[in-house]
KOLVEXVO-701541 format. One record per residue (C-alpha): x negated, y negated, z; residue in three letters; residue number from 1. Coordinates in Angstrom, 3 decimals. Example, Ala and Ser with C-alpha at 12.3 -4.5 7.8 and 13.67 -1.06 7.14 Angstrom:
        c1        c2        c3  miba  vexpa
   -12.300     4.500     7.800   ALA      1
   -13.670     1.060     7.140   SER      2
This chain:
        c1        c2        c3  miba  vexpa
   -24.717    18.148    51.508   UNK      1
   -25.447    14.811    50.644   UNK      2
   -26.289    15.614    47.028   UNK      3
   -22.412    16.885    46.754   UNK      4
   -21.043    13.777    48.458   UNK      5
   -22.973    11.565    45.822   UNK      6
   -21.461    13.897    43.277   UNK      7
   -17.932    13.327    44.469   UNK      8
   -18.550     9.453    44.826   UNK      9
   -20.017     9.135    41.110   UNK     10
   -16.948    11.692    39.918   UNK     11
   -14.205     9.174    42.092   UNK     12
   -15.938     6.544    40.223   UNK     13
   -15.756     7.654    37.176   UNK     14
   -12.252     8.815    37.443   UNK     15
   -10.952     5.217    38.859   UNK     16
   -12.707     3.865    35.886   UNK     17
   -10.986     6.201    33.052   UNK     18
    -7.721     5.190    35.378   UNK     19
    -8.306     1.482    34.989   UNK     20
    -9.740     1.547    31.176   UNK     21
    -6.206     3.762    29.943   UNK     22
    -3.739     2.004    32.058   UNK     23
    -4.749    -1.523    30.174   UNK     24
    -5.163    -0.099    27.163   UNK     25
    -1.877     1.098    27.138   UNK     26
    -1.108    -2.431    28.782   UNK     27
    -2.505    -4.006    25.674   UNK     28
    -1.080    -2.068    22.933   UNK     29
     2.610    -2.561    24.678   UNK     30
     1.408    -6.247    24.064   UNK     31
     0.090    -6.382    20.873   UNK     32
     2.862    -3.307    19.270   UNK     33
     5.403    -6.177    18.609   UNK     34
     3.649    -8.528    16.838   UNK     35
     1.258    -5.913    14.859   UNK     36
     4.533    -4.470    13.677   UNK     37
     6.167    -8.534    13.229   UNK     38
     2.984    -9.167    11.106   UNK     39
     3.195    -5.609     8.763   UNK     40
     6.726    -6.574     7.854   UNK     41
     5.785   -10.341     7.064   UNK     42
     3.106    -8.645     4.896   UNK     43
     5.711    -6.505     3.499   UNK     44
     8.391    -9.616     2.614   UNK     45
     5.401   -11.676     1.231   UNK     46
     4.531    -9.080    -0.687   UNK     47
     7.920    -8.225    -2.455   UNK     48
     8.611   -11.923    -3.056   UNK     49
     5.268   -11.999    -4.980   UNK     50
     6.509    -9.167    -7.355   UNK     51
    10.270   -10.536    -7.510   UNK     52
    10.367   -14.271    -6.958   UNK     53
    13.778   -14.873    -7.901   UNK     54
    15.047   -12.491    -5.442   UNK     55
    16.992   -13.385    -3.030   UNK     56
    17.128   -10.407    -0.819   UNK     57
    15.654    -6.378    -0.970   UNK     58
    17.809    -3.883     0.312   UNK     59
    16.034    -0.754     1.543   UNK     60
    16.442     2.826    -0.699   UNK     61
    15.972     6.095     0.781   UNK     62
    13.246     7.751    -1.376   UNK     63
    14.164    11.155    -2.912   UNK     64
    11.428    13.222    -1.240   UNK     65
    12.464    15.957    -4.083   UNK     66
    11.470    13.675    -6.956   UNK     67
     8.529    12.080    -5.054   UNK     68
     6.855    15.116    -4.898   UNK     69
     7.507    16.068    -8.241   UNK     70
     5.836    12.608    -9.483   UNK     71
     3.229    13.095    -6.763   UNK     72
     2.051    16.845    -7.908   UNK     73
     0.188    15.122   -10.718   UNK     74
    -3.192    16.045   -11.357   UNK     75
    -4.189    12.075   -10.322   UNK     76
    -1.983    11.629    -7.566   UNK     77
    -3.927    13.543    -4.868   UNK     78
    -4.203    10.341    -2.474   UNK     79
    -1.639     8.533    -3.473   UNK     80
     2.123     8.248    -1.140   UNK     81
     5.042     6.451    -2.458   UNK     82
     5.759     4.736     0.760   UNK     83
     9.145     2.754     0.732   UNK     84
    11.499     1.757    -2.004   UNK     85
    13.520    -1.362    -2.349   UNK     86
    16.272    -2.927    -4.619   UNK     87
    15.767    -6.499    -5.729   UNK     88
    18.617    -8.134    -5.515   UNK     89
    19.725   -12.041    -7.018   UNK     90
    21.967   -13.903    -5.150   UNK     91
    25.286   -12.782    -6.475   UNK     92
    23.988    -9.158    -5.437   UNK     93
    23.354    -8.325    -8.957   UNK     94
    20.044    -6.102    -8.727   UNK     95
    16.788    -7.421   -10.539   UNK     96
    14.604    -4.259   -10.387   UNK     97
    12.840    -2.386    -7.708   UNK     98
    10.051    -2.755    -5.694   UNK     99
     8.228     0.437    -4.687   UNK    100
     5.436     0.201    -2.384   UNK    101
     2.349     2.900    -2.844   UNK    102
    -0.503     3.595    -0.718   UNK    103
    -3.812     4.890    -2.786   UNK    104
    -7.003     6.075    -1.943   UNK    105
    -9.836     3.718    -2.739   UNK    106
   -13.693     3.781    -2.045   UNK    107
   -13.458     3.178     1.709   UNK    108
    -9.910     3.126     2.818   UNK    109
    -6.394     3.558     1.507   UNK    110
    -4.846     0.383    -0.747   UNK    111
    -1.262    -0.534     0.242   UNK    112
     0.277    -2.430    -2.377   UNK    113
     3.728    -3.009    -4.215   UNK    114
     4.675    -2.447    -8.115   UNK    115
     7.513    -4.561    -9.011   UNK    116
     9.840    -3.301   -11.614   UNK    117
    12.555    -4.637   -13.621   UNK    118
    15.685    -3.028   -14.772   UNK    119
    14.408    -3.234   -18.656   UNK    120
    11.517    -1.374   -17.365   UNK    121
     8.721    -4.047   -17.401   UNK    122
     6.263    -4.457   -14.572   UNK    123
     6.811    -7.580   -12.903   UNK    124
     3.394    -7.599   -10.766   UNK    125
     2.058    -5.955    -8.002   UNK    126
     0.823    -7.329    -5.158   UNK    127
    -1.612    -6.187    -2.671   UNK    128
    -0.940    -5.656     1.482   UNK    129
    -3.665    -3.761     2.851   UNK    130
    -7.920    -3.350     1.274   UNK    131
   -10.540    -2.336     2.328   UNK    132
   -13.083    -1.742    -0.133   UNK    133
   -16.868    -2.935    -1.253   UNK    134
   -17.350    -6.889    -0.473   UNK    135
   -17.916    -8.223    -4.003   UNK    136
   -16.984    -5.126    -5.626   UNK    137
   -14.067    -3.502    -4.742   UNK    138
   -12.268    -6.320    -3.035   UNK    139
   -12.257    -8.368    -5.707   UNK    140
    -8.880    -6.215    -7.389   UNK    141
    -6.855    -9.512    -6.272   UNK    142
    -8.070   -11.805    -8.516   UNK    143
    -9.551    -9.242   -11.352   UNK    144
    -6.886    -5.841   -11.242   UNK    145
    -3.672    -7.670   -10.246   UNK    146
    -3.092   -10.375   -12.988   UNK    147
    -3.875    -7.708   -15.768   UNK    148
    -0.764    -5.786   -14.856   UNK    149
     1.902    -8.612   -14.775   UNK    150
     4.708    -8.961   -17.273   UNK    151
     3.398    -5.672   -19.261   UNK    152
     5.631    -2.548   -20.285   UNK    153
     6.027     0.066   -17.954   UNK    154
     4.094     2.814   -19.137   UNK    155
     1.260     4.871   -17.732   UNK    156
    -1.874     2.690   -17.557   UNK    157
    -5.650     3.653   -17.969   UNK    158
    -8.587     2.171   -17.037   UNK    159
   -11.048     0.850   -19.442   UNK    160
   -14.699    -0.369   -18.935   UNK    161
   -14.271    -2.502   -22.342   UNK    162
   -11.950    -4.938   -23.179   UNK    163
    -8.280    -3.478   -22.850   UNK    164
    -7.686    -2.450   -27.095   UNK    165
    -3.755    -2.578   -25.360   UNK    166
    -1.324    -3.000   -22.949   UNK    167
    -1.319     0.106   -21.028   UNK    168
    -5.489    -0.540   -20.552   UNK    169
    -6.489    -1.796   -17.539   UNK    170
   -10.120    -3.218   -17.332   UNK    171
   -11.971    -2.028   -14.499   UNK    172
   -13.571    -4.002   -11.865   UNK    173
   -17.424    -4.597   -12.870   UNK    174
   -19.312    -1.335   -10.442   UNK    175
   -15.795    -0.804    -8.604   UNK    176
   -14.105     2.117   -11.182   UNK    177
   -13.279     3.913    -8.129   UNK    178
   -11.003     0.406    -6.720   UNK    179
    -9.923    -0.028   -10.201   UNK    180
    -8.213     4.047   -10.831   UNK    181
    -7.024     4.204    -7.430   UNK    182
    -4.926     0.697    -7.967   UNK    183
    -4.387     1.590   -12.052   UNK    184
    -3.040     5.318   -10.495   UNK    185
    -0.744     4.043    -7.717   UNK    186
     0.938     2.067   -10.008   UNK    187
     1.370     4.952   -12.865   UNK    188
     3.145     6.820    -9.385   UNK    189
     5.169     3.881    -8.970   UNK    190
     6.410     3.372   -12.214   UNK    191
     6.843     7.752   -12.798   UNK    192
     8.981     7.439    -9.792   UNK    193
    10.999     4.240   -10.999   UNK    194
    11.750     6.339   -13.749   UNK    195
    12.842     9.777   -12.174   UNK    196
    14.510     7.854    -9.233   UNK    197
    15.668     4.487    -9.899   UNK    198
    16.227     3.292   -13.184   UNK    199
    19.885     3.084   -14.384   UNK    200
């Protein structure tokens, strides 16, 4: 008898505790869902004006799931997702370009970035919102994958471990190939989709 009260105690217990741990965590992600989701689209603006400075404004584009997947059945495309699309606009309204956002698989987690292109089909830059690769390897595609894309042709990049012989070669991060195709891809998605989807 008293062994099943004990066992009824510890299972109150326990239950009273799984009550009290779910309540605040649902408590604390009522808290934090605002400003998680304030902070993603801060991300997001800082991350368009770094591939379209002399925008004044991006106005949202539905993406055309039909020619997404199309771009996306590629044989390199496997983790990639065209996420959002967004028209670059002056301040006149005259539009600039577009700005498509991609997430890509990398060595440990997906890359969220955004490919800025211009009307005369020219890759303005791309800029990076979310990695989370190799310390010293991987996460160094800021300062090392980034700058070797801006102001260069549209086309369909590769990745080189030599010194790019031209513009569509992208030289990969020293022991981070992996970091360097799944950036060097996303951005051959982007720029397949500016073409199929967006360019006038």
């Amino acid at each position: 008898m008293t062994d099943i009260k004990t066992m009824l105690k510890n299972a109150l217990i326990l239950f009273v505790i799984t009550l009290v741990a779910g309540v605040s965590l649902g408590f604390v992600y009522q808290v934090t869902k605002e400003p998680i989701a304030y902070q993603n689209e801060l991300a997001q603006i800082k991350a368009n004006q770094a591939v379209f400075s002399d925008a004044a404004d991006f106005e949202d584009v539905a993406i055309d799931e039909e020619k997404k997947a199309a771009v996306l059945s590629g044989a390199d495309y496997g983790k990639i997702d065209i996420v959002s699309a967004k028209k670059a606009v002056d301040a006149s309204g005259n539009g600039l370009g577009y700005v498509v956002q991609v997430s890509s698989g990398g060595y440990g987690d997906k890359i969220v970035f955004t490919v800025g292109i211009t009307n005369d089909s020219n890759v303005n830059g791309i800029s990076i919102i979310s990695i989370n690769e190799t310390p010293g390897l991987g996460m160094n595609a800021e300062k090392v994958i980034v700058p070797q894309f801006e102001g260069k042709p549209a086309a369909q990049f590769s990745v080189t471990k030599n010194d790019p012989a031209s513009d569509s070669e992208i030289e990969a991060i020293s022991g981070a190939t992996i970091t360097s195709k799944a950036i060097t891809f996303g951005v051959n998605a982007a720029v397949q989709y500016f073409e199929s989807a967006l360019a006038n």
